[in-house]
C-alpha positions in Angstrom: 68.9 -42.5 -64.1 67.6 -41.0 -61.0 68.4 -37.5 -59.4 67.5 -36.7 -55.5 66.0 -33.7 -54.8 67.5 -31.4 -51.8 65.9 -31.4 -48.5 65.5 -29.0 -46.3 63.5 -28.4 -43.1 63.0 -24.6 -43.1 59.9 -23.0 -44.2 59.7 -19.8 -46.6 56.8 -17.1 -47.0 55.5 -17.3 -50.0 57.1 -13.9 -51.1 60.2 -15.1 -50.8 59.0 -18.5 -52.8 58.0 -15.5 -55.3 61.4 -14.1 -55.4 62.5 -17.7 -56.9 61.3 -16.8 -60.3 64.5 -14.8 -61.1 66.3 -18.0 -61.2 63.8 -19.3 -64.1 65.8 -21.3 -66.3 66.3 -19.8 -69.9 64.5 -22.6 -71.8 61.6 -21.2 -69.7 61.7 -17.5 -70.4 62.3 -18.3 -74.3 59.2 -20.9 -74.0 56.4 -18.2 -72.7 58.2 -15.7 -75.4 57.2 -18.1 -78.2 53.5 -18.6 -76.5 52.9 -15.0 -76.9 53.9 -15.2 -80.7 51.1 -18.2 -80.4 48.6 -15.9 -78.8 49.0 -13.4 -81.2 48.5 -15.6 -84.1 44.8 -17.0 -82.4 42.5 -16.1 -84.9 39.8 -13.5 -83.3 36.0 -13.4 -83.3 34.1 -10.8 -85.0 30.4 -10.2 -85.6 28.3 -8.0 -86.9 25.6 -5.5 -84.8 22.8 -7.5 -85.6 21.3 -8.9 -82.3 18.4 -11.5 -82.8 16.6 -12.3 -79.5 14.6 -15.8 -79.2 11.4 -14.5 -77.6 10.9 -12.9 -81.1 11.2 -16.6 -82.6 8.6 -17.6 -80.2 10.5 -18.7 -77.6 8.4 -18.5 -73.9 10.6 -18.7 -70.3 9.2 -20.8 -67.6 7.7 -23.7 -69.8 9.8 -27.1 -68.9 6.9 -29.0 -70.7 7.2 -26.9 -73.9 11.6 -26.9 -74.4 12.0 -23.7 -77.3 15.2 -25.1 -78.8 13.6 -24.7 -82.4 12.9 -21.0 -81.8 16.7 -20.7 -80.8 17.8 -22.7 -83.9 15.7 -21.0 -85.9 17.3 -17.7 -84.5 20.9 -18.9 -85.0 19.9 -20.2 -88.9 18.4 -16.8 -89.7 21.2 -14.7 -88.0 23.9 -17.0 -90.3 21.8 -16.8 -93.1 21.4 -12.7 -92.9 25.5 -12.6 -92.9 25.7 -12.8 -88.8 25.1 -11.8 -85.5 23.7 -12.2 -81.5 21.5 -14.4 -80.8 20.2 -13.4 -77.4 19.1 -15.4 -74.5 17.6 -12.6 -72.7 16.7 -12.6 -68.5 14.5 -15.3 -67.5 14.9 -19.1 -67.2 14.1 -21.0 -70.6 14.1 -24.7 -71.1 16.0 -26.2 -74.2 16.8 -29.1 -76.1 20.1 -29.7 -78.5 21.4 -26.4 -80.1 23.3 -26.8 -83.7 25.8 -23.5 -83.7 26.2 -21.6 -87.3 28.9 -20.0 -88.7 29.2 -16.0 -87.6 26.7 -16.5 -84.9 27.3 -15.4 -81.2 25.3 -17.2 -79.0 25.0 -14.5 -75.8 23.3 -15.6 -72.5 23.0 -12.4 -70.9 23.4 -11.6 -66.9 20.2 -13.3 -64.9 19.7 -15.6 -68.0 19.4 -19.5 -67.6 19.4 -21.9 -70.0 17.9 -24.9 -68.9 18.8 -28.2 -71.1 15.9 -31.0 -70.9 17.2 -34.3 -69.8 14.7 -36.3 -72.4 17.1 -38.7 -73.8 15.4 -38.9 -76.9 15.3 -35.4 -77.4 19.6 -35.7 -78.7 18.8 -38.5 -81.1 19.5 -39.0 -84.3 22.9 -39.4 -83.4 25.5 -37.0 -84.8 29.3 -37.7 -85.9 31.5 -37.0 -82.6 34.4 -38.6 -80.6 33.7 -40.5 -77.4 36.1 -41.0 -75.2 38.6 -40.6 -78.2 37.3 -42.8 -80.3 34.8 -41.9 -83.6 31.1 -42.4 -83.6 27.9 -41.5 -84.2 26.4 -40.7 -80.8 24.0 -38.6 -79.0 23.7 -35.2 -80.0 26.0 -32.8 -78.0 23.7 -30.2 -76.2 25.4 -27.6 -78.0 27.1 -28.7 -81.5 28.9 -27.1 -84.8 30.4 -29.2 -87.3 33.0 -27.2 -89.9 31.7 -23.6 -88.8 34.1 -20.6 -88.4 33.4 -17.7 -86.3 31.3 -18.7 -83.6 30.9 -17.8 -79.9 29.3 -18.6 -76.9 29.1 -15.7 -74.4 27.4 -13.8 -71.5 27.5 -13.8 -67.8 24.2 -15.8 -67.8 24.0 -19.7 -66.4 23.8 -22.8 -69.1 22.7 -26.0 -66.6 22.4 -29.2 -68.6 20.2 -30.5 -65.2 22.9 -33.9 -64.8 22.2 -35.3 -61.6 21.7 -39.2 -60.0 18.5 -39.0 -61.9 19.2 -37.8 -64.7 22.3 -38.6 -66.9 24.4 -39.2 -64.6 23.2 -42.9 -63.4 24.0 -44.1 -67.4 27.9 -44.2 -66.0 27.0 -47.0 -64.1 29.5 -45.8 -60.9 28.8 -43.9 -57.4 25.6 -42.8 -59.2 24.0 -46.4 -59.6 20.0 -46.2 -59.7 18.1 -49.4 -59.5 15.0 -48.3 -61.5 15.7 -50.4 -64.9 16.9 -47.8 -66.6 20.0 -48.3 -69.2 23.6 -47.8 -68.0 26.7 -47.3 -71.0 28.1 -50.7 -68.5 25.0 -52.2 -70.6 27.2 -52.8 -73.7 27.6 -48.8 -75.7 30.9 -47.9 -74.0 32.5 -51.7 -74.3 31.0 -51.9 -77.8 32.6 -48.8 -78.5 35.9 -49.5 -77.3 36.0 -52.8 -79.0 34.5 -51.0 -82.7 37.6 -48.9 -82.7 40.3 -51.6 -81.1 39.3 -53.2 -84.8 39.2 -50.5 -86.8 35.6 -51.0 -87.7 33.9 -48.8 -90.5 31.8 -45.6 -89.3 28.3 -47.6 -90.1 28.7 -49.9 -87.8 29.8 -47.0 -85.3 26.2 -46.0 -84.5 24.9 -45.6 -81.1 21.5 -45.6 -79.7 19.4 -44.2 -76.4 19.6 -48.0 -74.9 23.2 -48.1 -74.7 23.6 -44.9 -72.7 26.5 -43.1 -74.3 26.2 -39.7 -72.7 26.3 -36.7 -74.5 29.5 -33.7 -74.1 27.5 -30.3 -73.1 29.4 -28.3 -75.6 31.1 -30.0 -78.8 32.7 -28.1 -81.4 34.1 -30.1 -84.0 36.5 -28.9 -87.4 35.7 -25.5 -85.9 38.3 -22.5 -86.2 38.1 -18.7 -84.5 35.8 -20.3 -81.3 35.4 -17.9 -78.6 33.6 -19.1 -75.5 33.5 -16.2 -73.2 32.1 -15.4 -69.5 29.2 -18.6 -69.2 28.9 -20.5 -66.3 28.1 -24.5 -67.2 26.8 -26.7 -64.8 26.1 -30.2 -64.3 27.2 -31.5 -67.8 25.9 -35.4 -68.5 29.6 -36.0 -69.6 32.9 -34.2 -70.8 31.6 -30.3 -70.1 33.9 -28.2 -73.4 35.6 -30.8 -75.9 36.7 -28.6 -78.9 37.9 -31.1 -81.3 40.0 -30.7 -84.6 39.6 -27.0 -83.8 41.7 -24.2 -84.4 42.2 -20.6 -83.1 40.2 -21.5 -79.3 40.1 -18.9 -76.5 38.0 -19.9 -73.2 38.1 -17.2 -70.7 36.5 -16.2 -67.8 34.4 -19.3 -67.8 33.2 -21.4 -64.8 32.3 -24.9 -64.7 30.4 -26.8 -62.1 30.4 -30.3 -62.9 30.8 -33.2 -60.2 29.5 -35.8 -62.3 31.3 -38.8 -63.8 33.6 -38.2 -66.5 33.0 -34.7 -65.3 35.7 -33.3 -67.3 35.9 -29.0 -67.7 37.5 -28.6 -70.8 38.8 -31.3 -73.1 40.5 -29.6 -76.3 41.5 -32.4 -78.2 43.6 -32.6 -81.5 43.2 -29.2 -81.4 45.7 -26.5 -82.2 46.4 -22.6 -81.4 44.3 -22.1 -77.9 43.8 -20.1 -74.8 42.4 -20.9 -71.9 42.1 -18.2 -69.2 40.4 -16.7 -66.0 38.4 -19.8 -65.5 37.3 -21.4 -62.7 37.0 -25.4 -62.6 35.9 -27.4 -60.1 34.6 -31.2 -61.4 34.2 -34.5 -61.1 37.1 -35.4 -63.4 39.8 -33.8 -64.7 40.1 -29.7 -65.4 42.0 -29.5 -67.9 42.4 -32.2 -70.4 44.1 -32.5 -73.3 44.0 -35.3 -76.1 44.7 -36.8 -79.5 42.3 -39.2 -79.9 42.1 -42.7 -78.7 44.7 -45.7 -79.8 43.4 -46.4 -83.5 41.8 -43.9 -84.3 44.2 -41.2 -82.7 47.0 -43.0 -85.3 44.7 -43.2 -87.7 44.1 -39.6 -88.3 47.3 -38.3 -86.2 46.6 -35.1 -85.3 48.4 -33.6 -82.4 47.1 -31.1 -79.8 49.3 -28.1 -80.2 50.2 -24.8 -79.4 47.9 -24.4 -75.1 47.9 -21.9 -73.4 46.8 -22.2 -69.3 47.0 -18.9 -68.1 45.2 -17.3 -64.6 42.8 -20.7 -63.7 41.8 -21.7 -60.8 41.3 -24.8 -59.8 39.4 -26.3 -57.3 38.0 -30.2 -57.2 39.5 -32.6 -60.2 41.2 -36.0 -60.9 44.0 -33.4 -61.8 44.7 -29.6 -62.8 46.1 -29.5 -65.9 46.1 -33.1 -68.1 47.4 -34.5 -71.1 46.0 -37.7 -72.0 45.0 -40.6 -71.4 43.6 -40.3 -74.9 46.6 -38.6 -76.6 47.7 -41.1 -79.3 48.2 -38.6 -82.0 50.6 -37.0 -79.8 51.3 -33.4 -78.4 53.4 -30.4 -78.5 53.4 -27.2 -76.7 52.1 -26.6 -73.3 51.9 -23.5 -71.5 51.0 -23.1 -67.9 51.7 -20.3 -65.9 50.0 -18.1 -63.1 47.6 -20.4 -62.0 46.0 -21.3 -58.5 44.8 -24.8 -57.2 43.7 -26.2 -54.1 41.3 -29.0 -53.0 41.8 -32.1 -50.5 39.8 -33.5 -53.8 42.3 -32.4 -56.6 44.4 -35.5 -57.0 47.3 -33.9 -59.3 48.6 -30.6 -60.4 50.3 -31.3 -63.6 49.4 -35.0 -64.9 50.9 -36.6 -68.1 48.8 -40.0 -68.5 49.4 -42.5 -71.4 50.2 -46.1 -71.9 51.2 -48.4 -74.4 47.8 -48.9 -76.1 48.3 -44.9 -76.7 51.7 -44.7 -78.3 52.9 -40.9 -79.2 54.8 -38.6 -78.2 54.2 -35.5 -75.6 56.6 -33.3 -75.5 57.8 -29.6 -75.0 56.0 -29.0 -71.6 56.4 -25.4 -69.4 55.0 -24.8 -66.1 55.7 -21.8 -64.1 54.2 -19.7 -60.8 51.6 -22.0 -59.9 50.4 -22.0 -56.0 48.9 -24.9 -54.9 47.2 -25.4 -51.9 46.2 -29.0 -51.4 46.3 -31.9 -53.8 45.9 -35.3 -52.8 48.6 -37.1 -54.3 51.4 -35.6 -56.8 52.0 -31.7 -57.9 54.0 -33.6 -61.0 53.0 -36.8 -62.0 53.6 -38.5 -65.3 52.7 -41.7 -66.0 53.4 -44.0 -68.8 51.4 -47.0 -67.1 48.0 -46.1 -66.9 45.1 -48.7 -66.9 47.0 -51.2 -67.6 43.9 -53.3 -67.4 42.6 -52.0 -70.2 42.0 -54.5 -73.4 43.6 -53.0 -75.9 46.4 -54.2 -79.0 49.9 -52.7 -77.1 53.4 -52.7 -78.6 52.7 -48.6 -79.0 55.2 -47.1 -77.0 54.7 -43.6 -75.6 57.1 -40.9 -74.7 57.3 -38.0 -72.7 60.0 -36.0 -72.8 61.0 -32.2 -72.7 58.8 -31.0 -69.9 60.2 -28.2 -67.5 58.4 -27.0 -64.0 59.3 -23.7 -62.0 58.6 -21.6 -59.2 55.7 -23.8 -58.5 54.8 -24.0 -54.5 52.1 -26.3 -52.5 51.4 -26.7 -49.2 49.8 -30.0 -48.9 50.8 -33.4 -51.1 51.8 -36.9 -50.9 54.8 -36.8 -53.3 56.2 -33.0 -55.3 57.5 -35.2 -57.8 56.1 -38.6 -58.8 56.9 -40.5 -62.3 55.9 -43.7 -63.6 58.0 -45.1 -66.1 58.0 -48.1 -68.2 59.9 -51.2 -67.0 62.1 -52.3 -70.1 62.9 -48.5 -71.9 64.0 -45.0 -70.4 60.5 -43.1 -72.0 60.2 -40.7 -69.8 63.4 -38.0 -70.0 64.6 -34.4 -70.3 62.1 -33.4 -66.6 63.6 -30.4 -65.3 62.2 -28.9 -61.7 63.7 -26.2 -60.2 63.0 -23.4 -57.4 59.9 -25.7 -56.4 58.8 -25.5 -53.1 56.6 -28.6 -51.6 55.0 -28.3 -48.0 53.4 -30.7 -46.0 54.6 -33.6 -47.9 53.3 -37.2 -46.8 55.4 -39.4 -48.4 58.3 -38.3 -50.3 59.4 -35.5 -52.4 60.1 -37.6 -55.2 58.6 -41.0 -56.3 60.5 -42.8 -59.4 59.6 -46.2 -60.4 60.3 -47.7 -63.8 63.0 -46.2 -66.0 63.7 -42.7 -67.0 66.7 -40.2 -67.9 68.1 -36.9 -67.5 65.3 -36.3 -65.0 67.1 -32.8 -62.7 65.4 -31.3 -60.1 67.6 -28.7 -58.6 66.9 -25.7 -56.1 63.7 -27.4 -54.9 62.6 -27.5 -50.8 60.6 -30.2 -49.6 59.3 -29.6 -46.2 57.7 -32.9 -44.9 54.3 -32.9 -42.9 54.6 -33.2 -39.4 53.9 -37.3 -38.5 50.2 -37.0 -36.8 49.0 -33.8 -38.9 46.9 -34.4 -41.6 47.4 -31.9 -45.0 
């Protein structure tokens, strides 16, 4: 079933767009009342006065040819050893290979600190157990990893630049950044390989990648982690997905910024993680901001753990396939989203709020709550939920996904192709229970709502569309 929304051709200062939040539905209200019960039982970071600084572990700044990553893991094993601490990355630039986080260890890049990561392939092998794309492997080395610690951080107001560029990481994608200098590209074989290893179910030995297939590493990967804090750091230029927390628990990221237009340039990926914050960042990448997933057909069922319990509070967002993002690798399903008091704008940030799944993913999103967002810009949809994505992809499908339960208020733009857009599936109603109210969208293109496929119970009430003037671009 399908439910206009109300046109109407006036325009409205945003202070009066403001004054729409007293009509916020009670499911709403109740909704950010039980995320502050969520926040409050985050599990908090605490370390001890201890501060070990790398130049005292033989570290040396300005030396590309001579990376000091065993000083700084030597540092970090001594400070967990000793019952925890700072390890400092003082002023200077220092050059780096992989970094293996320890229990009780905060890792502090302090103000006019940079850590520079070497782009030496070689340097991140042998591989380490990880999830690409969703999917389990053994894989390059994640310039910063932790397997099964507790009480870790990453913090300062200091610069982390893993150096991705055309030259370097980047061209392995095989995309806009095609070199022709012989070197390896993931189009070679690892990411197909991979795909097909897990379509099959194949056992974890056979799951091993090397250097020649190209399988970029994340920048930060925390994995079976719980009380994470990653505080302040700027990250730049990741080879891949830039934070991907997975099978974490008790996550804040605040006040982070992340400067990544490379492929798969992802900000933060929390995935099958539960309990998290994410605030005061700044995103602007070559992929999505914000995105949140359950792993990857198989082996999302396989181990079905949902993402659960996110909180989006005070981003902004800049460049991005879309804002905030669940999916496309969210077969294990997820519950409990919380966005509110965010800002976006870019003629190159596609969506706003994006839902993505399909029936190789299965699952079931639900429980959704978006409220006082401004947008600027976005190129194509401030809502868009799709239940057909890639459907190109090779993949067993039968796995049907559902979305339902997701609410939107007081959200404004002024610059999209649709407000509303939702893609359903063609023989069942999937996608149900969306509820948009006191929504204002400005210089629309196209329409103020796009519906294809089925769906149900789907209310938008109390919105204005205001529809670009023919000729103007947004």
């Amino acid at each position: 079933m399908k439910k206009s929304l109300f046109f109407l051709c006036a325009m409205f200062s945003l202070s009066s767009i403001a004054q729409t939040s007293v009509n916020e539905p009670i499911e709403i209200t109740k909704a950010f009342e039980e995320a502050k019960k969520i926040e409050k039982s985050i599990k908090l970071t605490s370390f001890p006065a201890r501060v070990y600084n790398i130049v005292d572990f033989g570290a040396k700044p300005d030396t590309p040819e001579a990376p000091c990553h065993d000083a700084i893991n030597e540092a970090i094993l001594r400070c967990n050893q000793d019952g925890g601490g700072t390890v400092l990355i003082p002023k200077g630039t220092f050059y780096t290979g992989p970094i293996t986080l320890k229990s009780n260890v905060n890792l502090h890049i302090e103000k006019d600190a940079v850590l520079k990561f070497d782009t030496n392939q070689k340097l991140y092998f042998p591989p380490v157990l990880t999830r690409w794309e969703g999917v389990d492997c053994y894989n390059a080395r994640p310039l910063i990893y932790a397997y099964g610690e507790t009480n870790i951080a990453i913090t300062g107001k200091g610069i982390m630049d893993a150096q991705g560029d055309a030259n370097h990481w980047w061209y392995m994608a095989n995309g806009r950044y095609k070199i022709d200098n012989g070197k390896p590209t993931q189009a070679d074989g690892g990411r197909k390989r991979l795909l097909a290893l897990g379509e099959r179910g194949a056992q974890m030995h056979e799951r091993i990648f090397t250097p020649e297939e190209a399988m970029r590493p994340q920048f930060v990967n925390l994995y079976r982690c719980t009380a994470v804090l990653i505080e302040d750091v700027t990250f730049l230029n990741s080879p891949f997905w830039t934070l991907h927390p997975l099978m974490c628990e008790s996550l804040i990221v605040r006040g982070v910024t992340i400067e990544n237009d490379g492929p798969n340039g992802d900000g933060c990926d929390p995935e099958s993680c539960k309990n998290v914050l994410i605030e005061n960042c700044i995103f602007n990448t070559g992929d999505d901001c914000i995105a949140i997933k359950s792993g990857r057909n198989n082996d999302g069922r396989k181990w079905n753990i949902p993402s659960e319990n996110i909180i989006v509070r005070g981003c902004t967002m800049k460049n991005g396939h879309g804002g905030v993002v669940i999916g496309s690798e969210i077969s294990g399903g997820y519950k409990g989203l919380y966005v509110e008091d965010c800002y976006m704008d870019s003629p190159n940030l596609d969506r706003v709020i994006r839902i993505k799944t399909s029936t190789c993913r299965g699952g079931v999103i639900e429980d959704v709550f978006v409220r006082n967002v401004e947008v600027g810009v976005c190129r194509e949809a401030v809502l868009r939920i799709n239940l057909q994505y890639e459907n190109r992809e090779e993949c067993e499908r039968g796995y049907i996904p559902t979305v339902r339960n997701v609410w939107m208020n007081n959200v404004t733009s002024n610059g999209s192709k649709y407000g509303v857009q939702l893609i359903g599936l063609d023989d069942s109603e999937n996608i149900y229970d969306i509820n948009v109210s006191n929504c204002t969208f400005n210089g629309v293109t196209d329409a103020g709502e796009s519906i294809s496929g089925l769906t149900r119970n789907v209310n938008i009430k109390d919105c204005k569309v205001n529809m670009a003037k023919k000729g103007k671009k947004k």
